[in-house]
N, C-alpha and C positions, 0 to 999 in steps of 0.2 A: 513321530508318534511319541507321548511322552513315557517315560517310563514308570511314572505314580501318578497314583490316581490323583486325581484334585478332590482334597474335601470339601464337602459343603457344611456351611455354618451350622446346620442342623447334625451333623456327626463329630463335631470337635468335643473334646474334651472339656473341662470348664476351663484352663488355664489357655489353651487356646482359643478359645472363645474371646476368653479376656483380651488378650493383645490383637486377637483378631479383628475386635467392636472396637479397639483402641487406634488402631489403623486406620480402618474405615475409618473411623469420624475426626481424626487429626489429617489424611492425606489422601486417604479414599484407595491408594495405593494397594491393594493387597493380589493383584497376580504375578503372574510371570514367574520368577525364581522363590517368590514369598509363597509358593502353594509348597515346595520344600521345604523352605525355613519353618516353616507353621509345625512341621513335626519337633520343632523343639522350640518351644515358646519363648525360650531367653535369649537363644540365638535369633529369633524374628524380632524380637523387642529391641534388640541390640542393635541392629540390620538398623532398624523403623528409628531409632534414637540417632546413631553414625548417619543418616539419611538426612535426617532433618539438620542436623548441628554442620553438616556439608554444603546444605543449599541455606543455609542462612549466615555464612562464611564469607571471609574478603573475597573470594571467586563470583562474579556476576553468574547469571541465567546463562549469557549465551558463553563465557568462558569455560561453564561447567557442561554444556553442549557438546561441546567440540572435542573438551575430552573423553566424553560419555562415547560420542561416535567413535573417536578414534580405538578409546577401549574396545566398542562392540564389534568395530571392523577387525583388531588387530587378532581377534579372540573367535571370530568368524561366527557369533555368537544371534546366531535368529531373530529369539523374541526382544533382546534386549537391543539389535537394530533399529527391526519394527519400531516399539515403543521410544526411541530417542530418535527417531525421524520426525513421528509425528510432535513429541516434545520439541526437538529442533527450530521446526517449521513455526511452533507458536509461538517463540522467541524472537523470531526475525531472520534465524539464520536463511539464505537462499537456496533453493535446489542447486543450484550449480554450487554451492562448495557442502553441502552435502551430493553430492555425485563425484566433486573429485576426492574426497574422503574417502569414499566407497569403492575408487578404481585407483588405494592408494598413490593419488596424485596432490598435488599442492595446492589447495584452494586460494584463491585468492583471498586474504584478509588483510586491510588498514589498519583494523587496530594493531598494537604493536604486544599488550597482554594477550591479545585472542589468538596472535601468531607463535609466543612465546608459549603455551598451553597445547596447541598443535604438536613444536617443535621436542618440548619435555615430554610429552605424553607417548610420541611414535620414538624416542630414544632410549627413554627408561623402560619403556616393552622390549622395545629392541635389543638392547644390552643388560640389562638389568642395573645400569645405574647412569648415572649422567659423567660426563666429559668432565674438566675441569674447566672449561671454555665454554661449555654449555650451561653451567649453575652457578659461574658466573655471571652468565650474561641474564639467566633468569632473577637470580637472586637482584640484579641491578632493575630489570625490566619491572619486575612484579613486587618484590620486597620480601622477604625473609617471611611473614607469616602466609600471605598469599603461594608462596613456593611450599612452603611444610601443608596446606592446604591442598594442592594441587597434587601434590605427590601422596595425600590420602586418599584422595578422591579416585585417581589413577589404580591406588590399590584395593578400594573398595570395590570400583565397578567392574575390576578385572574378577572382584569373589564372584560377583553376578552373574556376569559372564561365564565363567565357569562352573558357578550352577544349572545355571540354564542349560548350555550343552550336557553335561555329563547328566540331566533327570530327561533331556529331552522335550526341552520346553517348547515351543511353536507359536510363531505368531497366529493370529484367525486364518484359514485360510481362503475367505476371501478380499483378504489385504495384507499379503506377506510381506509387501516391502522387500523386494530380495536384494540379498548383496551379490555385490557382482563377481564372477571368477577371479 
């Protein structure tokens, strides 16, 4: 159950309003952890700008997938599952490595960035920084701005995540998408 209410467009303020019409019609984006940020409209603007300037970034659709999942799994994080499953799936990723994402297990992936974004993403959660053998081998894999990207992306989805759980956010319930034990 979520802990705030969700506004509706008809009860914002005008400055939320603002960013709120500005969302909608740049990304259409505006639930899940954005029904929080909207109580501060520079923080949601902010959100909606770092958002776009990430997925328009050296990190492809599905490399930014897999970190999103890995984020919403690591973070045990509901809504933001949900909604990067179904994002997932439109990208090409396949159920079975989103399933073994979800039963912290090793999906299989060829490509060798989309393995290298796995591998940084469940490390730098894990430990709170990367190996010397680990940003190594990413810096060689991906290239120095594709990594400084990766590791923003990792810290932005982790705010998300963390929004979400701590207001109580929920997928529909009837399509939870659930994660696994």
């Amino acid at each position: 159950m979520a802990r705030i209410a969700i506004l509706d467009r008809a009860d914002m303020n005008a400055e939320q309003a603002r960013v709120y019409d500005a969302a909608k019609h740049s990304s259409g984006i505006v639930g899940g952890p954005y029904y929080a940020y909207i109580r501060l409209p520079k923080l949601f603007e902010a959100c909606q700008n770092l958002r776009v300037s990430l997925s328009s970034g050296p990190l492809s659709p599905r490399e930014q997938q897999i970190v999103n999942l890995v984020v919403a799994r690591h973070w045990n994080a509901r809504y933001p599952w949900f909604a990067q499953v179904r994002r997932s799936l439109a990208v090409g990723i396949e159920q079975g490595a989103i399933d073994a994402i979800n039963a912290h297990g090793n999906p299989s992936l060829t490509n060798a960035r989309e393995h290298t974004c796995l591998v940084v993403a469940r490390e730098l959660l894990a430990s709170k920084g990367l190996s010397d053998e680990t940003y190594a081998a990413a810096e060689k894999s991906m290239g120095l701005q594709s990594l400084v990207a990766l590791t923003a992306l990792i810290g932005s989805f982790s705010m998300t995540c963390m929004t979400a759980n701590t207001f109580g956010i929920e997928p529909p319930a009837d399509n939870p998408t659930p994660l696994a034990n």
